[in-house]
C-alpha positions in Angstrom: 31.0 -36.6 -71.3 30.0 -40.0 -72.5 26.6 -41.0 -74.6 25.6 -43.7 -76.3 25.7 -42.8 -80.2 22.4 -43.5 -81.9 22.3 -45.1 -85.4 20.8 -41.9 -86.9 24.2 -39.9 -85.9 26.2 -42.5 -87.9 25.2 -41.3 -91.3 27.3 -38.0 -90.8 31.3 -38.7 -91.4 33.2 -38.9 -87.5 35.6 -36.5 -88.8 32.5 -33.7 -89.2 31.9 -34.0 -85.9 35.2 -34.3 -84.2 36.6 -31.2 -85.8 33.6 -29.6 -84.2 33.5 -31.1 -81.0 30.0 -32.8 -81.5 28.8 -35.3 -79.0 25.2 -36.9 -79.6 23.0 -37.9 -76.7 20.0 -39.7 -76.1 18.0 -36.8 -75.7 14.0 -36.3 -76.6 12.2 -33.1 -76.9 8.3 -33.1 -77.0 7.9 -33.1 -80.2 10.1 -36.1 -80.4 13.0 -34.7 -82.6 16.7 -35.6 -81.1 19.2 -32.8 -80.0 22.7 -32.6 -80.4 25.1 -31.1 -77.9 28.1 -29.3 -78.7 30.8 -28.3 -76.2 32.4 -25.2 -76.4 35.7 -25.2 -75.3 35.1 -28.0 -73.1 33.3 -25.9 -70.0 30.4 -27.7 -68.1 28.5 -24.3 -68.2 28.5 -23.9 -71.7 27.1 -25.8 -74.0 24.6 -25.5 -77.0 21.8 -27.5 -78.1 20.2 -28.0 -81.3 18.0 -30.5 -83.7 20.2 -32.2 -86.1 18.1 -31.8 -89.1 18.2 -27.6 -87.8 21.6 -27.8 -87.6 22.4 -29.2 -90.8 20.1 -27.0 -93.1 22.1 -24.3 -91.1 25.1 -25.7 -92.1 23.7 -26.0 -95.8 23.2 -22.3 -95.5 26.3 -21.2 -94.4 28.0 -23.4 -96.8 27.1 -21.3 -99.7 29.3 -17.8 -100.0 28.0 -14.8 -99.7 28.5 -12.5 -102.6 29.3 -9.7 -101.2 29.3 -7.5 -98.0 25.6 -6.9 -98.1 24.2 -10.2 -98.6 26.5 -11.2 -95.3 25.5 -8.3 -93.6 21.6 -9.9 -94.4 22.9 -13.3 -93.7 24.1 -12.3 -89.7 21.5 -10.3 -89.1 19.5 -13.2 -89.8 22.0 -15.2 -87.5 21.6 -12.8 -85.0 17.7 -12.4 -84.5 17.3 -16.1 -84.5 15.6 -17.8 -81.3 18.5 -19.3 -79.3 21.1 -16.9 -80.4 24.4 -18.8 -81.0 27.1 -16.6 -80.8 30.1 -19.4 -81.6 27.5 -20.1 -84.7 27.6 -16.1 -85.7 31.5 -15.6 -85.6 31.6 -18.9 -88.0 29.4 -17.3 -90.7 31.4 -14.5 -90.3 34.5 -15.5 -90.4 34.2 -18.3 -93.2 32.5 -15.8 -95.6 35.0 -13.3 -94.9 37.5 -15.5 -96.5 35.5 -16.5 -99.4 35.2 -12.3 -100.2 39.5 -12.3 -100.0 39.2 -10.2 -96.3 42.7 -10.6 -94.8 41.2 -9.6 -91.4 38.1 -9.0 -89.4 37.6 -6.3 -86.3 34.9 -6.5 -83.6 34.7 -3.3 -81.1 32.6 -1.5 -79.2 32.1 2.1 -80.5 29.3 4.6 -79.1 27.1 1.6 -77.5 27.6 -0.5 -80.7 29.3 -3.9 -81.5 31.8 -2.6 -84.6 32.0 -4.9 -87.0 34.6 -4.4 -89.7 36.3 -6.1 -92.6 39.9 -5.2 -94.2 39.9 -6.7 -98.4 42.4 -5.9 -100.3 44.0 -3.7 -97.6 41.4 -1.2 -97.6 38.5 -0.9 -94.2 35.0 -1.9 -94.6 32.4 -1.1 -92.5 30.0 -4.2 -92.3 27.6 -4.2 -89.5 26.9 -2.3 -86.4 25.3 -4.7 -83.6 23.4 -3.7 -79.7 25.7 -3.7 -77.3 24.5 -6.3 -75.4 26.1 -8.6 -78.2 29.8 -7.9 -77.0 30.4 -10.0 -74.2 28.7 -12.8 -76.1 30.9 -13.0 -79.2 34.3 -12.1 -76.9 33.8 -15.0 -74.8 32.5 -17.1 -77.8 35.6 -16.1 -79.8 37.7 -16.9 -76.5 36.8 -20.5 -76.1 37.2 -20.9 -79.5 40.7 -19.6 -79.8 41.4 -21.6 -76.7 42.0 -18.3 -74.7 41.2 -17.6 -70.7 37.4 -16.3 -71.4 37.1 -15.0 -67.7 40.5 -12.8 -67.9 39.6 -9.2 -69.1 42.3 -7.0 -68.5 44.9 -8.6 -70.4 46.4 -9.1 -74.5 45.2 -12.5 -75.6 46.4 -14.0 -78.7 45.4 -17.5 -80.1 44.3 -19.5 -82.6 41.1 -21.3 -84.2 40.3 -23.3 -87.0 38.0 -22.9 -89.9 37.6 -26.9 -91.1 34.9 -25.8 -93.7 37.6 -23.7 -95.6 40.7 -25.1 -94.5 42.1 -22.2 -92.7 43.8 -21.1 -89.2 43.2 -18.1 -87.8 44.6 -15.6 -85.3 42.9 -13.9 -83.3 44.2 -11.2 -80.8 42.3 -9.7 -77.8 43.3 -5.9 -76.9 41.1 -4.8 -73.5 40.6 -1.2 -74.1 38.1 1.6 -72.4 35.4 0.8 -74.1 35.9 -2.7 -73.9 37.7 -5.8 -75.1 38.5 -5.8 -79.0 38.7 -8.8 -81.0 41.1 -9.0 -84.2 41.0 -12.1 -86.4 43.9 -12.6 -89.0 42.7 -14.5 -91.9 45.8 -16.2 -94.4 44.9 -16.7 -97.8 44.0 -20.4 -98.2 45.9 -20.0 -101.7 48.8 -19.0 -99.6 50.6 -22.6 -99.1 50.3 -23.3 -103.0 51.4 -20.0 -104.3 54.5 -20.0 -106.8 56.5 -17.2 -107.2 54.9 -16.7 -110.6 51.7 -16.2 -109.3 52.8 -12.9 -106.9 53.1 -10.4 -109.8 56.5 -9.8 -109.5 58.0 -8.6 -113.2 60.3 -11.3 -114.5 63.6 -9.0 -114.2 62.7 -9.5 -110.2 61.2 -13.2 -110.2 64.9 -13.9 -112.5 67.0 -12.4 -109.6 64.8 -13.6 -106.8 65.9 -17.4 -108.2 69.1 -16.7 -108.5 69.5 -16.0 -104.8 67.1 -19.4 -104.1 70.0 -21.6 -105.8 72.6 -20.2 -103.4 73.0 -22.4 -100.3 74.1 -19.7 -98.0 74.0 -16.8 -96.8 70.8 -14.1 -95.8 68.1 -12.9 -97.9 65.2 -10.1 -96.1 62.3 -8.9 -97.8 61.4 -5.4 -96.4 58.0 -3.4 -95.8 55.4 -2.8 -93.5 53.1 -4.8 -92.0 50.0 -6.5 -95.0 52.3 -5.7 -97.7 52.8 -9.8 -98.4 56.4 -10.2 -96.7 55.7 -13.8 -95.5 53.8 -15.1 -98.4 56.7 -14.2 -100.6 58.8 -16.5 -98.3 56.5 -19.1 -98.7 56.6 -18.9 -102.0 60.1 -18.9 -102.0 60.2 -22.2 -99.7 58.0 -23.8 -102.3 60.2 -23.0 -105.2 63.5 -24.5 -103.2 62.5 -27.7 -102.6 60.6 -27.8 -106.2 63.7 -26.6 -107.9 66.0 -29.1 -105.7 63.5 -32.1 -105.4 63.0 -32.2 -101.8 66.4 -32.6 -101.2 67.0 -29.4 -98.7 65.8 -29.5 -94.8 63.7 -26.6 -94.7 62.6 -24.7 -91.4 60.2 -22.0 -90.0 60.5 -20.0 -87.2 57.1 -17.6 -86.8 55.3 -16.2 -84.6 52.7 -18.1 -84.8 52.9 -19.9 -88.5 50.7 -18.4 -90.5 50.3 -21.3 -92.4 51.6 -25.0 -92.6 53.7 -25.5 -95.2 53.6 -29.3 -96.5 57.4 -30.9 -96.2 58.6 -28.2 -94.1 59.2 -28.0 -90.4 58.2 -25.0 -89.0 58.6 -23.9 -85.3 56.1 -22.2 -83.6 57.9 -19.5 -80.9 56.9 -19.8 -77.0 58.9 -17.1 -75.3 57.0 -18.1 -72.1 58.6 -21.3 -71.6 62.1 -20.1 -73.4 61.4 -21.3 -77.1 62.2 -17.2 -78.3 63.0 -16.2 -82.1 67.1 -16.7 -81.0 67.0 -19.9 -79.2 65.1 -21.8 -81.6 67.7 -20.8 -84.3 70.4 -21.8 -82.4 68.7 -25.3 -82.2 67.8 -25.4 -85.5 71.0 -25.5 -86.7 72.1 -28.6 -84.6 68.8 -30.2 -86.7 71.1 -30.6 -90.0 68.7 -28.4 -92.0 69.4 -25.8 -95.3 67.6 -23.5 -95.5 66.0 -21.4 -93.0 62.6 -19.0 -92.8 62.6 -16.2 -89.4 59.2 -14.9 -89.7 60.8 -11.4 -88.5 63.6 -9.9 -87.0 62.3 -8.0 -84.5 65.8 -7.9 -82.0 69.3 -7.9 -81.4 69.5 -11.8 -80.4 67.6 -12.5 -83.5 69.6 -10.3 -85.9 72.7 -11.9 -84.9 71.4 -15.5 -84.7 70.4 -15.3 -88.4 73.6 -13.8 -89.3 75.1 -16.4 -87.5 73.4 -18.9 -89.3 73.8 -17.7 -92.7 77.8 -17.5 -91.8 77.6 -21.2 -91.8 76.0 -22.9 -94.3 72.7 -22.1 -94.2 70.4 -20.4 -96.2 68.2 -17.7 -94.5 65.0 -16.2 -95.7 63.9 -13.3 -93.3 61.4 -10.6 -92.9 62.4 -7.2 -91.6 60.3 -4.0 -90.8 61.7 -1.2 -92.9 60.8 1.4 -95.5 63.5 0.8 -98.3 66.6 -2.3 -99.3 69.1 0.8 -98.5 67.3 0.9 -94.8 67.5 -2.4 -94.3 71.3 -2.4 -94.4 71.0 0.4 -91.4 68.6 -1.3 -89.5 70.7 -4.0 -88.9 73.7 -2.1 -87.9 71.3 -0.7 -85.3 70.7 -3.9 -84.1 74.3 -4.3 -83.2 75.5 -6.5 -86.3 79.1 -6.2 -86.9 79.6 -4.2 -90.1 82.1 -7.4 -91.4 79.8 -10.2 -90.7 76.8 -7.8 -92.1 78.8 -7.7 -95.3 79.9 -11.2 -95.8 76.5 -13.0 -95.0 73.7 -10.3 -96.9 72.8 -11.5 -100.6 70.3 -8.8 -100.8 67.0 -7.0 -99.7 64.3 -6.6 -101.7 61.7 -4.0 -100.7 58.0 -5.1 -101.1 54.3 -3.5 -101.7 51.1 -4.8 -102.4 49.5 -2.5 -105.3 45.3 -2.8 -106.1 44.5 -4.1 -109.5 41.9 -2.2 -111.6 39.0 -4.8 -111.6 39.1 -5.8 -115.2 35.1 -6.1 -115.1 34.2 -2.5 -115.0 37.3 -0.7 -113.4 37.8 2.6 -115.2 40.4 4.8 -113.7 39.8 3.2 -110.4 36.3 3.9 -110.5 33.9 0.8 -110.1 30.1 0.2 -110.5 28.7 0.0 -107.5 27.2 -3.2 -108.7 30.2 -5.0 -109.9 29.8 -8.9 -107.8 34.0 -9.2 -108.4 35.3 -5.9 -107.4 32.1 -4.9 -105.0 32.1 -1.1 -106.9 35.4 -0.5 -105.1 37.0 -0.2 -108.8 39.7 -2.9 -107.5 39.7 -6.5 -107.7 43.2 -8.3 -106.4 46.2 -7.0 -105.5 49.7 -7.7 -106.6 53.3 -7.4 -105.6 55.7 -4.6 -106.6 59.0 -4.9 -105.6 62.8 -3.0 -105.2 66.0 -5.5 -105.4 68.8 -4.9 -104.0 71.4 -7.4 -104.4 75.0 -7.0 -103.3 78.1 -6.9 -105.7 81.7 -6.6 -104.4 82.1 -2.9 -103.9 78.8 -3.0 -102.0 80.1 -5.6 -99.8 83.0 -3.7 -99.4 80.9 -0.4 -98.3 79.2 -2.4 -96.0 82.3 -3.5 -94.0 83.6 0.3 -93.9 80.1 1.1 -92.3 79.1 2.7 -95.6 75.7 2.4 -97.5 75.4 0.0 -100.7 74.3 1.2 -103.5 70.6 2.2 -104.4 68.2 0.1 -106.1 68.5 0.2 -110.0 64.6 0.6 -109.7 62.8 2.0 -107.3 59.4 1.1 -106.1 58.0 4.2 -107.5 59.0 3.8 -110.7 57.7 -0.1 -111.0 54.6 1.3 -109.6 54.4 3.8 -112.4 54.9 0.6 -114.6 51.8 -0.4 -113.1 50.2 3.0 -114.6 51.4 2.6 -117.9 49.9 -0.7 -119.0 46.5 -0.2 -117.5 47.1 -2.4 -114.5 46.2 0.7 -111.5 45.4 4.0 -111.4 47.8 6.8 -110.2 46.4 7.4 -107.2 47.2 3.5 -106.0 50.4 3.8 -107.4 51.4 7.0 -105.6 50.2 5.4 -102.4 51.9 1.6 -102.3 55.3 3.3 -103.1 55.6 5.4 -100.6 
């Protein structure tokens, strides 16, 4: 598609309008104003037109945050009844001021002849919106194109990725077909999330102490344990930042995820593409022949994995990995299920520490838990942030020596419950949260 650029279009910055796919045209309506086109996803069928001076007081708009779940709810709706509905235009309101209210993902989904629209903050579900049916195929196939996915393939998982340039951010987004219809997930990162230090995650200093202490070793494996939300992989970018802080930029230091959730400045990270061969295994075996230190698998999912990050921490290396498991003790077991030798288990595992994410008593108005419905920070949930509690597990000789024999190490000198109950004590959370995050 080729036009010739007018003079007016020149007073926007190129970059605003590549990162958008913007393409101005010689193009007069009858009242004389110029349209812009935009391409979406690069079909010949699809493409949306607008005034420019429209489309920038919309931009203006949407620029400024919403405060809180109701005035975006106000702010779609408004979106939504517009003339010309613009559903690529809709999921970007959405989505951008979903990050600005610290939502780690948003859920679209058809439910009794409504569009579901819901938001996750601070690990808890918020209902946000309920729109007509007729909306659905809109916003799938508008979330599709942006995402770079197959928007004429029903029947089948999707998962890609778009970008938010306003705010900086990449996001997943995952199509499930179900009965009802096709379901949209988006995965929001925290923007804060390549920047975070290990200071800034909550952990006491007892933990953040030990936690350094195994960041200065230059081999051997490291996993950070829990379910899924509870902050594994921001804790191992955290930890990524603090090597090559604490060292200079003098390590080599590698990804593998599935996909990155971030990107991580001076690091090379490796996204996986078990389609074409590139699987969680393969990629660590050609890591290793790319001279680097230290090594981050987003999770060890499989028997091929396990071993090639066992392998790797055998020689030289220092890995960083995720694992899904309830406790450090577990994580020990879980591995042996996955068909590592008890001997190599025992002479490449520093430790496992076992992580939750608790909810911090909004220091505006929370009063055991309880919020005012009016509070703007912690939008009367009584909560406002969340912050890391953790078990360490690090292994001394007779450990390693338990280990070998097929044995359990030892447990924890904390447990999660009782640095939860911590929490309680000064003021931080209520019981209830505590009770919950350690179990």
């Amino acid at each position: 598609m080729s036009a010739r650029v007018e003079r007016e279009a020149l007073v926007l910055p190129r970059s605003w309008g590549r990162e958008r796919r913007l393409y101005w045209h010689d193009v007069e309506r009858l009242d004389g104003r110029r349209l812009y086109c935009r391409d979406e996803a690069l079909t010949l069928d699809a493409a949306s037109c607008a005034p420019v001076g429209e489309v920038l007081a919309d931009r203006a708009r949407d620029g400024d945050a919403a405060a809180d779940p109701g005035a975006l709810r106000d702010r779609l709706l408004a979106v939504d009844a517009a003339p010309g509905y613009w559903p690529a235009r809709w999921l970007g309101v959405l989505l951008r001021h979903a990050v600005a209210l610290e939502c780690s993902d948003v859920h679209l989904g058809v439910r009794q002849e409504h569009v579901e629209v819901e938001l996750r903050r601070h690990g808890t579900i918020m209902p946000l919106l309920a729109l007509p049916s007729s909306r659905h195929a809109p916003l799938v196939g508008a979330a599709k194109s942006m995402a770079g996915l197959r928007s004429y393939v029903h029947d089948i998982v999707q998962e890609g990725r778009l970008r938010l340039a306003e705010v900086d951010v990449d996001v997943r987004v995952s199509v499930l077909p179900t009965v009802a219809g096709e379901r949209l997930a988006f995965r929001l990162p925290d923007p804060r999330v390549r920047s975070l230090a290990l200071t800034d995650l909550g952990f006491d200093p007892e933990e953040r102490s030990a936690l350094e202490a195994v960041l200065r070793r230059r081999s051997g494996l490291f996993l950070v344990t829990g379910p899924s939300g509870v902050g594994k992989t921001t804790t191992l970018y955290a930890a990524l930042r603090h090597v090559m802080l604490e060292d200079g930029g003098r390590s080599r230091v590698a990804t593998v995820e599935d996909p990155p959730e971030a990107l991580l400045p001076g690091v090379t990270q490796v996204r996986l593409n078990p389609g074409d061969g590139l699987d969680m295994d393969v990629a660590l075996a050609h890591l290793l022949r790319q001279d680097v230190d230290v090594i981050a698998v987003g999770e060890i999912r499989d028997r091929a994995t396990a071993r090639a990050a066992v392998g790797a921490a055998l020689t030289g290396h220092l890995v960083l990995a995720t694992l899904h498991c309830g406790s450090a003790t577990e994580a020990v077991h879980r591995l042996r299920e996955l068909d590592v030798p008890a001997d190599r288990l025992a002479h490449a595992l520093l430790g496992v520490m076992a992580q939750r994410l608790t909810r911090l008593r909004c220091a505006a108005c929370g009063v055991n838990g309880l919020g005012v419905a009016t509070c703007p920070r912690c939008l009367g949930t009584g909560f406002d942030g969340r912050s890391a509690i953790a078990e360490l597990l690090l292994l001394g000789e007779a450990d390693r020596s338990a280990v070998a024999e097929g044995r359990p190490p030892a447990e924890p000198t904390r447990r999660l419950a009782e640095r939860a109950n911590e929490r309680v004590q000064r003021g931080l959370t209520s019981a209830a949260e505590a009770t919950a995050c350690a179990r």
